[in-house]
Structure formats: C-alpha cells, structure tokens
Biopython code that builds the backbone (N, CA, C, O; Angstrom):
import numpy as np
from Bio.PDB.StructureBuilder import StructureBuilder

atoms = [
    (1, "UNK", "N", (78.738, 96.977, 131.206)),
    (1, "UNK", "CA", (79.810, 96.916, 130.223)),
    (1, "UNK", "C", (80.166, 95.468, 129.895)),
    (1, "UNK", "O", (81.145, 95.307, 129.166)),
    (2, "UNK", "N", (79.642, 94.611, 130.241)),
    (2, "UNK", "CA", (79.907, 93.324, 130.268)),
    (2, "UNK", "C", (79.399, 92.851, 128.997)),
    (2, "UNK", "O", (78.494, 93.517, 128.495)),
    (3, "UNK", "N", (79.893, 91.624, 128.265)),
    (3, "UNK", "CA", (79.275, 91.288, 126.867)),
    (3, "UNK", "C", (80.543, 91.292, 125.742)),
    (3, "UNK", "O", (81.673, 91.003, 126.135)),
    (4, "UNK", "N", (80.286, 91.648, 124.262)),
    (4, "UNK", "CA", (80.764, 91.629, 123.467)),
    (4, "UNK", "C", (81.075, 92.916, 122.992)),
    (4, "UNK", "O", (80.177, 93.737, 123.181)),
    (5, "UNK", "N", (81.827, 93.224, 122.575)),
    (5, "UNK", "CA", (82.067, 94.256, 121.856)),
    (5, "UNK", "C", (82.491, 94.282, 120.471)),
    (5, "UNK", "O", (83.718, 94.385, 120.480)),
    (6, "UNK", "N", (82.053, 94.237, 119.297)),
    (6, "UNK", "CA", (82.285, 94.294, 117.759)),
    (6, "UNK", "C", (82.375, 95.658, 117.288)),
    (6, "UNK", "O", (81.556, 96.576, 117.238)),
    (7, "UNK", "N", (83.811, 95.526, 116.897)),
    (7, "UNK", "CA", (83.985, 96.752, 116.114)),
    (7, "UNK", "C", (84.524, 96.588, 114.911)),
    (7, "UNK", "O", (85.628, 96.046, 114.870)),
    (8, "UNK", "N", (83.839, 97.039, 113.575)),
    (8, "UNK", "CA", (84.136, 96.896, 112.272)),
    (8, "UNK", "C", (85.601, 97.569, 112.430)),
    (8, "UNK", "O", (86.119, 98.185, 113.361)),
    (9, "UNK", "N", (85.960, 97.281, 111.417)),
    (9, "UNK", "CA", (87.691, 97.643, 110.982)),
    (9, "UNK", "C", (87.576, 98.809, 110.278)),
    (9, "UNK", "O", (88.539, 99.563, 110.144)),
    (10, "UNK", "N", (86.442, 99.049, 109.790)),
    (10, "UNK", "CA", (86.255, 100.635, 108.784)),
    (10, "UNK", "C", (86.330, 101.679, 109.670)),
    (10, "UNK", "O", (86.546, 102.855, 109.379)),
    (11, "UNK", "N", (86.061, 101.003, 111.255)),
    (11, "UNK", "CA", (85.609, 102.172, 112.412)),
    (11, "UNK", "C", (87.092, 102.776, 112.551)),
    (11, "UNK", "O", (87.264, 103.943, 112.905)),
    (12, "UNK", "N", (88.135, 101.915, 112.253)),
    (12, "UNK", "CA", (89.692, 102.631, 112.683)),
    (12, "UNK", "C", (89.971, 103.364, 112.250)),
    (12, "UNK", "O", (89.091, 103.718, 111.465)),
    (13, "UNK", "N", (91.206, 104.287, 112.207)),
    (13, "UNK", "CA", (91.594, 105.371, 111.115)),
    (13, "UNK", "C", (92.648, 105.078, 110.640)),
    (13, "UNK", "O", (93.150, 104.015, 111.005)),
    (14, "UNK", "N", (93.194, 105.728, 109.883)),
    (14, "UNK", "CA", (94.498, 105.283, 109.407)),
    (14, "UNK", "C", (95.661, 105.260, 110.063)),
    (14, "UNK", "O", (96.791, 105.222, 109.577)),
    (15, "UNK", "N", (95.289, 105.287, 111.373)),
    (15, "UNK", "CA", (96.417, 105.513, 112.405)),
    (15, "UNK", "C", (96.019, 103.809, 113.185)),
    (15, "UNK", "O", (96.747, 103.285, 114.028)),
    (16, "UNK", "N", (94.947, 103.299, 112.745)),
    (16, "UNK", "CA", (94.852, 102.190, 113.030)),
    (16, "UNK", "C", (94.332, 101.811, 114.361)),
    (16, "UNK", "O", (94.231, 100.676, 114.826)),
    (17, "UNK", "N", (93.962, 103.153, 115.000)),
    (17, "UNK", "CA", (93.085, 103.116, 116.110)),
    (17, "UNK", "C", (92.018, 103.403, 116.117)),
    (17, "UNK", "O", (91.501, 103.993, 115.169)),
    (18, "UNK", "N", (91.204, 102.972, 117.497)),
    (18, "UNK", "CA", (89.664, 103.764, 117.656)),
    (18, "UNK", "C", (89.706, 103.894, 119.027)),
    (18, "UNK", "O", (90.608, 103.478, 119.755)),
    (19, "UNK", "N", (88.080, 104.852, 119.571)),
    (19, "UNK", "CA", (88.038, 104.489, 120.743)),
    (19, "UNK", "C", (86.516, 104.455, 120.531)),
    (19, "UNK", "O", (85.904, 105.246, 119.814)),
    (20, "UNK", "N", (85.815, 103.148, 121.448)),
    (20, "UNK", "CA", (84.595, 102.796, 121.091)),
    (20, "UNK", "C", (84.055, 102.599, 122.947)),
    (20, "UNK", "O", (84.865, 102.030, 123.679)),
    (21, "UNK", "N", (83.133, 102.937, 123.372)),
    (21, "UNK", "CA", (82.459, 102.319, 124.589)),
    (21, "UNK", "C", (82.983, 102.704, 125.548)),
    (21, "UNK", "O", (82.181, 102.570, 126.473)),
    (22, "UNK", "N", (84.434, 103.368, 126.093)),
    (22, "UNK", "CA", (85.117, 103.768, 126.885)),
    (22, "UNK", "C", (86.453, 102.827, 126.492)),
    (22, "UNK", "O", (87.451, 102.670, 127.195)),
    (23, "UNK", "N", (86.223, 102.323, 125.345)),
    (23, "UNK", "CA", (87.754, 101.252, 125.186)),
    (23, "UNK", "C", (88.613, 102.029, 124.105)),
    (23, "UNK", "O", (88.202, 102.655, 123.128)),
    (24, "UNK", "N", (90.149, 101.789, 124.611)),
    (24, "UNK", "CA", (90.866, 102.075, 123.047)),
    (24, "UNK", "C", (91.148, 100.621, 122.302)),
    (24, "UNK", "O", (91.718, 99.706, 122.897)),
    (25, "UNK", "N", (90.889, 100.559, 121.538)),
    (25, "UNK", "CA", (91.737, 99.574, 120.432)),
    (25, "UNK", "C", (92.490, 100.482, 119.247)),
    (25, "UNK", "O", (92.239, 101.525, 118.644)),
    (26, "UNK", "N", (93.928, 99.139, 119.266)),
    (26, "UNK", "CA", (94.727, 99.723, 118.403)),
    (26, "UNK", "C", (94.839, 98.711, 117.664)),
    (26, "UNK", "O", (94.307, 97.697, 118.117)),
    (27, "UNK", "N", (95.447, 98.603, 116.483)),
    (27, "UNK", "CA", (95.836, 97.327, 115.526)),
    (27, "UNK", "C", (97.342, 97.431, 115.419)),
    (27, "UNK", "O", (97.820, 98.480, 114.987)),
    (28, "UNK", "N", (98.101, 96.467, 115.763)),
    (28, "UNK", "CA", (99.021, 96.496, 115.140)),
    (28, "UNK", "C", (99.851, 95.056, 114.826)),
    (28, "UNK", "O", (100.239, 94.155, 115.569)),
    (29, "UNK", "N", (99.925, 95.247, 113.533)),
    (29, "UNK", "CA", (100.503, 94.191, 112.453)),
    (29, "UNK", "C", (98.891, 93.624, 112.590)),
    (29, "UNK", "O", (97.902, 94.346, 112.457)),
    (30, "UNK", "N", (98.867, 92.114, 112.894)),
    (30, "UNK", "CA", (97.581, 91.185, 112.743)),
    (30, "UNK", "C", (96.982, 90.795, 114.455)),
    (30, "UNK", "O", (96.286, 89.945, 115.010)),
    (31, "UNK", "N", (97.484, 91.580, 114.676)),
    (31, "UNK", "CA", (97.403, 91.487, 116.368)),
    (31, "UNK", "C", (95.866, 93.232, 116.619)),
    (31, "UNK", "O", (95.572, 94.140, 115.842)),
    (32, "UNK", "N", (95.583, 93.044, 117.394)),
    (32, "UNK", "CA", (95.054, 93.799, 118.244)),
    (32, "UNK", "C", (94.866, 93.626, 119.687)),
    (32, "UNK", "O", (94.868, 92.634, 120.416)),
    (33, "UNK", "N", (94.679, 95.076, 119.916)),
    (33, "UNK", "CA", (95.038, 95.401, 121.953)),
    (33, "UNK", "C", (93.575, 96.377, 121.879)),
    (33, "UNK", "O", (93.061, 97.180, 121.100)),
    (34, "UNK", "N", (93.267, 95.727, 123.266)),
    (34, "UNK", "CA", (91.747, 96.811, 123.815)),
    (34, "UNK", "C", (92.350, 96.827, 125.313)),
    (34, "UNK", "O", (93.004, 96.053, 126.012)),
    (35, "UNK", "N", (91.879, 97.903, 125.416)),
    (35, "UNK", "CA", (92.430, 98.700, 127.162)),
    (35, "UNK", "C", (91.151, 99.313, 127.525)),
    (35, "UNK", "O", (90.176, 99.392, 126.778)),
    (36, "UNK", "N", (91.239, 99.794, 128.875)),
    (36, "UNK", "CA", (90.657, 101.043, 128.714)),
    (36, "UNK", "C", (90.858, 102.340, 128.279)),
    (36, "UNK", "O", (92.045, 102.624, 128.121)),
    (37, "UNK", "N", (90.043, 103.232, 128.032)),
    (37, "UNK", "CA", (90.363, 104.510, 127.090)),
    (37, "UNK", "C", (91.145, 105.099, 127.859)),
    (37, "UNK", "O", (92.135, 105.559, 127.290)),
    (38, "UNK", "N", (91.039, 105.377, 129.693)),
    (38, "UNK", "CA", (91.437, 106.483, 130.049)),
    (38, "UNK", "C", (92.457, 105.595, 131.033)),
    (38, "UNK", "O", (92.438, 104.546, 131.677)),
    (39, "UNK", "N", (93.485, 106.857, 130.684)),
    (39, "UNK", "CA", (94.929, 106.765, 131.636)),
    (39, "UNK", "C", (94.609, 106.219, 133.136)),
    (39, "UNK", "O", (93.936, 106.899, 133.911)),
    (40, "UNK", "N", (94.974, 105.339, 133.382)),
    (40, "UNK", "CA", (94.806, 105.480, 134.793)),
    (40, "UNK", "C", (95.454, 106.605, 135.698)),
    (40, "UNK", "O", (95.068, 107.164, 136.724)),
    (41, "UNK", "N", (96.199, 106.679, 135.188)),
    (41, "UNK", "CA", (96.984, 108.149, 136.462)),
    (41, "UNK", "C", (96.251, 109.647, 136.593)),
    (41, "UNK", "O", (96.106, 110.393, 137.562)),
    (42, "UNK", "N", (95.815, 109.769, 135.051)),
    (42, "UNK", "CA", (95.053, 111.053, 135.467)),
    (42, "UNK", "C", (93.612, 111.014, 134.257)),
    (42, "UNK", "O", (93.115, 112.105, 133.976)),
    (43, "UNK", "N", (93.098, 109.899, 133.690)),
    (43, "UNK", "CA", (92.304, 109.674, 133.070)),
    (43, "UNK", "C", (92.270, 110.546, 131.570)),
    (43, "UNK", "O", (91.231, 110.701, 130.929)),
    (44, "UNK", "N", (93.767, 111.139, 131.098)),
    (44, "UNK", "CA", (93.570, 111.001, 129.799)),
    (44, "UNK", "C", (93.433, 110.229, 128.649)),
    (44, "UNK", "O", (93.111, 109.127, 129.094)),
    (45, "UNK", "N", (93.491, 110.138, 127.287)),
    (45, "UNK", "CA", (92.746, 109.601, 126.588)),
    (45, "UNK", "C", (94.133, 108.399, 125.633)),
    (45, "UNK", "O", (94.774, 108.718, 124.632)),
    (46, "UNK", "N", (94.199, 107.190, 126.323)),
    (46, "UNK", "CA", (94.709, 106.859, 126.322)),
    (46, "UNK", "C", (94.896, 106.383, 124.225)),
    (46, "UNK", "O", (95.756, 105.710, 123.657)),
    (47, "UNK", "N", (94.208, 106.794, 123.914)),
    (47, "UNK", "CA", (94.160, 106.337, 122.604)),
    (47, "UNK", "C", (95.061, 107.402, 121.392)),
    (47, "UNK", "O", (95.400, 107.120, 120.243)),
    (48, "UNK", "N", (95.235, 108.497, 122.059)),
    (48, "UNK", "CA", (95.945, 109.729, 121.961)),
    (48, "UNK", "C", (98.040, 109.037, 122.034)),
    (48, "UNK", "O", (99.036, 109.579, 121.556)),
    (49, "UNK", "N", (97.948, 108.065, 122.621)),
    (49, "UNK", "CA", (99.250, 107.473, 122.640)),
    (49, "UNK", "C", (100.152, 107.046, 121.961)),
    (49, "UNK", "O", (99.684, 106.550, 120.936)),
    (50, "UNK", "N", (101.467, 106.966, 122.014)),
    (50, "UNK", "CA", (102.212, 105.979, 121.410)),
    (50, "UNK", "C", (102.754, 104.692, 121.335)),
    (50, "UNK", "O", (103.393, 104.223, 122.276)),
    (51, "UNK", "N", (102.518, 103.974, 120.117)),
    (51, "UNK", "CA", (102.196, 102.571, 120.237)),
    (51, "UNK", "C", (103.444, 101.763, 119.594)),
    (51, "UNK", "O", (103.673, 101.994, 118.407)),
    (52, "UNK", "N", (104.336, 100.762, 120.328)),
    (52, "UNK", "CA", (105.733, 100.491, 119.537)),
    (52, "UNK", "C", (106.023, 99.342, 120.736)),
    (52, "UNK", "O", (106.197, 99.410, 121.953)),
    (53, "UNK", "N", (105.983, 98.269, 119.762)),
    (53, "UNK", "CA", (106.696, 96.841, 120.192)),
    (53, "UNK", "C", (105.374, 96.159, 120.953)),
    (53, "UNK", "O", (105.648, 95.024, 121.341)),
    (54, "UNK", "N", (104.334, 96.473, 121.188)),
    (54, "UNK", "CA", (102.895, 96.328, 122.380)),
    (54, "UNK", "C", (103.307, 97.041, 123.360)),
    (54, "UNK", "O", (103.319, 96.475, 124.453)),
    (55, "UNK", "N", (103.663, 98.158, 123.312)),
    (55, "UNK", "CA", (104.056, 99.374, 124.779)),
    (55, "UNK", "C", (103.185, 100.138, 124.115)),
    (55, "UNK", "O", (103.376, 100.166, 122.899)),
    (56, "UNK", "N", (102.343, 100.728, 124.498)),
    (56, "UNK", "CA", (101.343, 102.104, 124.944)),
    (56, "UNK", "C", (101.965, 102.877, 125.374)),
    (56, "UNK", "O", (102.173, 102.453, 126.511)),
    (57, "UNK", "N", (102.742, 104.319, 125.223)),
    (57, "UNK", "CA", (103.176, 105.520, 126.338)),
    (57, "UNK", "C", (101.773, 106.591, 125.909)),
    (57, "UNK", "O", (101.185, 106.965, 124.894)),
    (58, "UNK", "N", (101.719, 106.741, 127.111)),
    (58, "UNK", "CA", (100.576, 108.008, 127.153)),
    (58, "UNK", "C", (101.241, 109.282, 127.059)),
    (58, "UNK", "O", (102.206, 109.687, 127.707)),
    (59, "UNK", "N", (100.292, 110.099, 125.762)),
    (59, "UNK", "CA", (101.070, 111.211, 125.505)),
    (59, "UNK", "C", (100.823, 112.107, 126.273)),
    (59, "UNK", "O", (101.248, 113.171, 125.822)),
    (60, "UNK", "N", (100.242, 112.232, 127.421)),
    (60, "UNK", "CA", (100.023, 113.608, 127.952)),
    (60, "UNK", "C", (100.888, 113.455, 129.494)),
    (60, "UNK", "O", (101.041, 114.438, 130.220)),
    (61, "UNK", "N", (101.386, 112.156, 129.837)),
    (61, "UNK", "CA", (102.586, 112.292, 131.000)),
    (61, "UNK", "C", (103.559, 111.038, 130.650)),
    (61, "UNK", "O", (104.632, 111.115, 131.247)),
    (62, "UNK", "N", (103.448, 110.153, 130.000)),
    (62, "UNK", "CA", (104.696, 109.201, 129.259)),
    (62, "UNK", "C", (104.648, 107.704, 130.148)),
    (62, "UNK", "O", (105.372, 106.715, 130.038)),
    (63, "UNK", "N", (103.400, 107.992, 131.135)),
    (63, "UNK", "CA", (102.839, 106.630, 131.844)),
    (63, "UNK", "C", (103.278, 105.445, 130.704)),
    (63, "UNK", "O", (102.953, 105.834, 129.582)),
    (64, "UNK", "N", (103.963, 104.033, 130.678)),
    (64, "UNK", "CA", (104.321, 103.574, 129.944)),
    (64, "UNK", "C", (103.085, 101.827, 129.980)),
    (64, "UNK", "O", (103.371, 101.197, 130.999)),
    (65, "UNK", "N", (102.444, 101.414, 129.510)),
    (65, "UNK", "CA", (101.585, 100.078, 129.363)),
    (65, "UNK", "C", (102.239, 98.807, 128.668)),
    (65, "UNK", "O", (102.679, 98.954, 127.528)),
    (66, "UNK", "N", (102.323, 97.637, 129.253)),
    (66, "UNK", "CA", (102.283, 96.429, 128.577)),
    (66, "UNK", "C", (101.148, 96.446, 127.796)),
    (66, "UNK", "O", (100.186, 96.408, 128.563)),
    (67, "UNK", "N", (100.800, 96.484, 126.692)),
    (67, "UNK", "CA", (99.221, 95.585, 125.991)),
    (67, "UNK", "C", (99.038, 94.702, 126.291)),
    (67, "UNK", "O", (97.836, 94.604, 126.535)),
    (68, "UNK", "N", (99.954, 93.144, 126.602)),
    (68, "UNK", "CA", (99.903, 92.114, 126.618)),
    (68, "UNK", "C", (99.096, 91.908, 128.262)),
    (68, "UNK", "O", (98.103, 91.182, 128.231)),
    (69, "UNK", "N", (99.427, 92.422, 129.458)),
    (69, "UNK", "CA", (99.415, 92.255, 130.329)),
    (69, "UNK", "C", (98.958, 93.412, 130.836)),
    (69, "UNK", "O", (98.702, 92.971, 131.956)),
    (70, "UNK", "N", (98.613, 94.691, 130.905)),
    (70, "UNK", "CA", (98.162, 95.934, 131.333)),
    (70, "UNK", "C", (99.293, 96.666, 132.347)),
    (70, "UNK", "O", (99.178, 97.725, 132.965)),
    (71, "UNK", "N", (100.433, 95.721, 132.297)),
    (71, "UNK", "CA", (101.435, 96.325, 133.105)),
    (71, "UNK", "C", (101.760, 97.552, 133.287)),
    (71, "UNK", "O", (102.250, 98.112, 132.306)),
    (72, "UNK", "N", (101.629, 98.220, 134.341)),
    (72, "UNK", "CA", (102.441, 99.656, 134.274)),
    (72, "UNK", "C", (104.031, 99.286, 134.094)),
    (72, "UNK", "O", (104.604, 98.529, 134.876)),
    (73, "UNK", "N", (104.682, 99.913, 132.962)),
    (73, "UNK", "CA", (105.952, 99.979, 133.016)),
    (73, "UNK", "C", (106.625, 101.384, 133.175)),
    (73, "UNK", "O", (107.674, 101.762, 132.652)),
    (74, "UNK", "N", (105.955, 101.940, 133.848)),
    (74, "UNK", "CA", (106.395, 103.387, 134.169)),
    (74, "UNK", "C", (105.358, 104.156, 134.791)),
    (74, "UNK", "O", (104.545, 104.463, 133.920)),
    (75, "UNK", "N", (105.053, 104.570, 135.831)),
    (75, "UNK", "CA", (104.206, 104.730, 136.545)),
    (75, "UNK", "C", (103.902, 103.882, 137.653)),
    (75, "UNK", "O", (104.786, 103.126, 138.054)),
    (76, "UNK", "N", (102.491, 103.899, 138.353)),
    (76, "UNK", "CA", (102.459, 102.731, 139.694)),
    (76, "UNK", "C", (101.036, 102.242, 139.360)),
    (76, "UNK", "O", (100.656, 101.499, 140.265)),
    (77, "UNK", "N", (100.108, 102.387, 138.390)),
    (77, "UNK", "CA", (98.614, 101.115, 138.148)),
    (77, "UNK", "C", (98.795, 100.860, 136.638)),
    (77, "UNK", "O", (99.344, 101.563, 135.790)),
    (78, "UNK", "N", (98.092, 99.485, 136.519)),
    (78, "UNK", "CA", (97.976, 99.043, 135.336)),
    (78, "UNK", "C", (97.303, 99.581, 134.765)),
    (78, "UNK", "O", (96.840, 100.558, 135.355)),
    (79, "UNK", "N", (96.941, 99.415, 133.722)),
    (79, "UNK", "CA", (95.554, 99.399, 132.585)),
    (79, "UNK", "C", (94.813, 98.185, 132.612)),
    (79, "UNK", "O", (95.231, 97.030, 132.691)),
    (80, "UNK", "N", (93.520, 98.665, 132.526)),
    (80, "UNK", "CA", (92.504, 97.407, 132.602)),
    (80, "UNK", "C", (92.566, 96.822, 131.177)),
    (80, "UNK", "O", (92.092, 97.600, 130.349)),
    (81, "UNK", "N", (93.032, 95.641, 130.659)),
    (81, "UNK", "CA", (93.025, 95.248, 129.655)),
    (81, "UNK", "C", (92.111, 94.443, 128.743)),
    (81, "UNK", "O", (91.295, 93.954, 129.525)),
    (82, "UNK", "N", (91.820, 94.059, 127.575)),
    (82, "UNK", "CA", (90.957, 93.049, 127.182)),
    (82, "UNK", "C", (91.067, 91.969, 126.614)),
    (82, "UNK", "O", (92.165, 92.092, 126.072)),
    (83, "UNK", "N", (90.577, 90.680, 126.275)),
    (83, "UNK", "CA", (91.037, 89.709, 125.483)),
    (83, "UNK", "C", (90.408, 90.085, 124.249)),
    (83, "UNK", "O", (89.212, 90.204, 124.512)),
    (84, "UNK", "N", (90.676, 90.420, 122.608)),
    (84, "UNK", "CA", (90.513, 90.416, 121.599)),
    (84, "UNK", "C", (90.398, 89.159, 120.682)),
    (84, "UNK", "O", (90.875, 88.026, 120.738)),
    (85, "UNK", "N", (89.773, 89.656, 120.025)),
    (85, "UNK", "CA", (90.267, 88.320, 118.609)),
    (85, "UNK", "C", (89.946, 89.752, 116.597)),
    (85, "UNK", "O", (89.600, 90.897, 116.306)),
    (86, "UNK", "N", (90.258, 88.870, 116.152)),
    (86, "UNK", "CA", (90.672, 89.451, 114.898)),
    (86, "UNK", "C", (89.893, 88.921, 114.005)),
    (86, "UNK", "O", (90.360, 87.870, 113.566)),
    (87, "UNK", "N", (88.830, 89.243, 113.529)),
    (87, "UNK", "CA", (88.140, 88.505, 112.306)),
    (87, "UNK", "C", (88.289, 88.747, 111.079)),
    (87, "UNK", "O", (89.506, 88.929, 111.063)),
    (88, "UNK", "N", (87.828, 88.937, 109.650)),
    (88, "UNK", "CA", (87.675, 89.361, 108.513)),
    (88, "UNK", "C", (87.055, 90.955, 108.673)),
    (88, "UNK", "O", (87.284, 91.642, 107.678)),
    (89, "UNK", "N", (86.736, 91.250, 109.143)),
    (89, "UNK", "CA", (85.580, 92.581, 109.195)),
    (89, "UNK", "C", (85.401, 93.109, 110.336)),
    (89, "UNK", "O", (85.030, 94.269, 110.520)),
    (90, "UNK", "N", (85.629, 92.372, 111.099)),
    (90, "UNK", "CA", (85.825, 93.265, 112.876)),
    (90, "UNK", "C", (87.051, 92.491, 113.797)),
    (90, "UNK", "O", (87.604, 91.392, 113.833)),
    (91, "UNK", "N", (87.089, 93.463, 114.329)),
    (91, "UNK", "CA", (87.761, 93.590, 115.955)),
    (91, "UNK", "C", (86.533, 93.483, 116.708)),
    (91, "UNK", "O", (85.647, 94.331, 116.820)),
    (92, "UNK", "N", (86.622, 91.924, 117.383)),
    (92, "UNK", "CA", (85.833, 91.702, 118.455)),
    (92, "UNK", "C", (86.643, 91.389, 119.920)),
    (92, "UNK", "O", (87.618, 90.663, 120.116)),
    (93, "UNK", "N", (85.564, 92.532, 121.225)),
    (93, "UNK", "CA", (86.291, 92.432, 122.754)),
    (93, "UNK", "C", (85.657, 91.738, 123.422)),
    (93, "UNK", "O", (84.434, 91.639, 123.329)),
    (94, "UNK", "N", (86.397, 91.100, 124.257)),
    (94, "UNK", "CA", (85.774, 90.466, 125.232)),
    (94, "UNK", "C", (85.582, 91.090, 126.258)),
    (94, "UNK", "O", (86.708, 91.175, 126.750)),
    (95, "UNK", "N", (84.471, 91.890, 127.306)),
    (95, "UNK", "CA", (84.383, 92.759, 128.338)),
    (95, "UNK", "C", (84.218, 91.902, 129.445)),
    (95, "UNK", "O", (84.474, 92.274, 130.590)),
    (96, "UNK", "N", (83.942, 91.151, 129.261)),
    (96, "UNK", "CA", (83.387, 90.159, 130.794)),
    (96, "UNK", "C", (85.400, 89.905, 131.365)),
    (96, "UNK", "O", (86.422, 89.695, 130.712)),
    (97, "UNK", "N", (85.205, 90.024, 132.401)),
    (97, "UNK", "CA", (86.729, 89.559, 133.048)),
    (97, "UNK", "C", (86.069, 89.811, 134.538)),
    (97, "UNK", "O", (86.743, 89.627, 135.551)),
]
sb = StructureBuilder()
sb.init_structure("model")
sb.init_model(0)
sb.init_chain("A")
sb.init_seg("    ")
for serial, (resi, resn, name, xyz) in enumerate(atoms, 1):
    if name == "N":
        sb.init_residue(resn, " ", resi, " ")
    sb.init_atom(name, np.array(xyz, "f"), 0.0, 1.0, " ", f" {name:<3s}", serial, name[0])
structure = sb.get_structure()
C-alpha cells in the first residue's frame, strides 16, 4: 500500500466523497482528508459518515474522528490518517507513513 495514490476529482460524487484502495477521501471546501475506509471499532465503512468542521462521525455507531490528526474524539483508537495535497484534476495521497 505504500506509494502514491491519484485520484481524479470526477471519481467523487456529489457528496464529494470516494472510497478508492481501502481509503476514504472526502473534500471539503479546498481542503481534502484521506483516512482509512474502515471504522476502526468495528470496521464499517467509514466513508458512509458524517462530515462537519474536519470531524468524521461514523454512521453506523457515532465513533467521532479528527481529520486533521486521526484523533478518536469519541470512542478509544484513532483512524489511520493521510497527508493529501489538492491539484487541478486530482486528489493526490500520500501512503508511505
């Protein structure tokens, strides 16, 4: 899993997410967040979530995420997070960490 990850912007939906490789990315405003896809607490699909202020709540138990930091803010493990950047035409991840 290590390497680059490029994902065109056409790949999102109008909800402004995807999930690509086992990652979610979301867009929001000119910013983007890559995590991993699945919940840590019980490995649902973390892309299924709600997204407000860079907090992630997972909709299937309300586990709460920093984006910035993978913080659990409600629950007890983080999310594995990614460094992004924002181009003209893609959302590119950084997987190596």
């Amino acid at each position: 899993m290590a390497g680059v990850l490029r994902v065109p912007l056409d790949a999102f939906g109008a909800d402004r997410r995807a999930e690509v490789d086992g990652i979610a990315l979301f867009l929001d405003g000119d910013r983007a967040y890559a995590v991993d896809a699945a919940c840590p607490h019980e490995g649902n699909p973390l892309v299924d979530g709600d997204l407000a202020g860079g907090v992630l709540t997972c909709a299937y138990h309300l586990w709460r995420f920093d984006l910035e930091t993978g913080a659990c803010l409600h629950g007890d493990r983080p999310v594995r997070r990614y460094e992004t950047r924002v181009e003209p035409d893609a959302v590119v991840v950084l997987r190596d960490r």
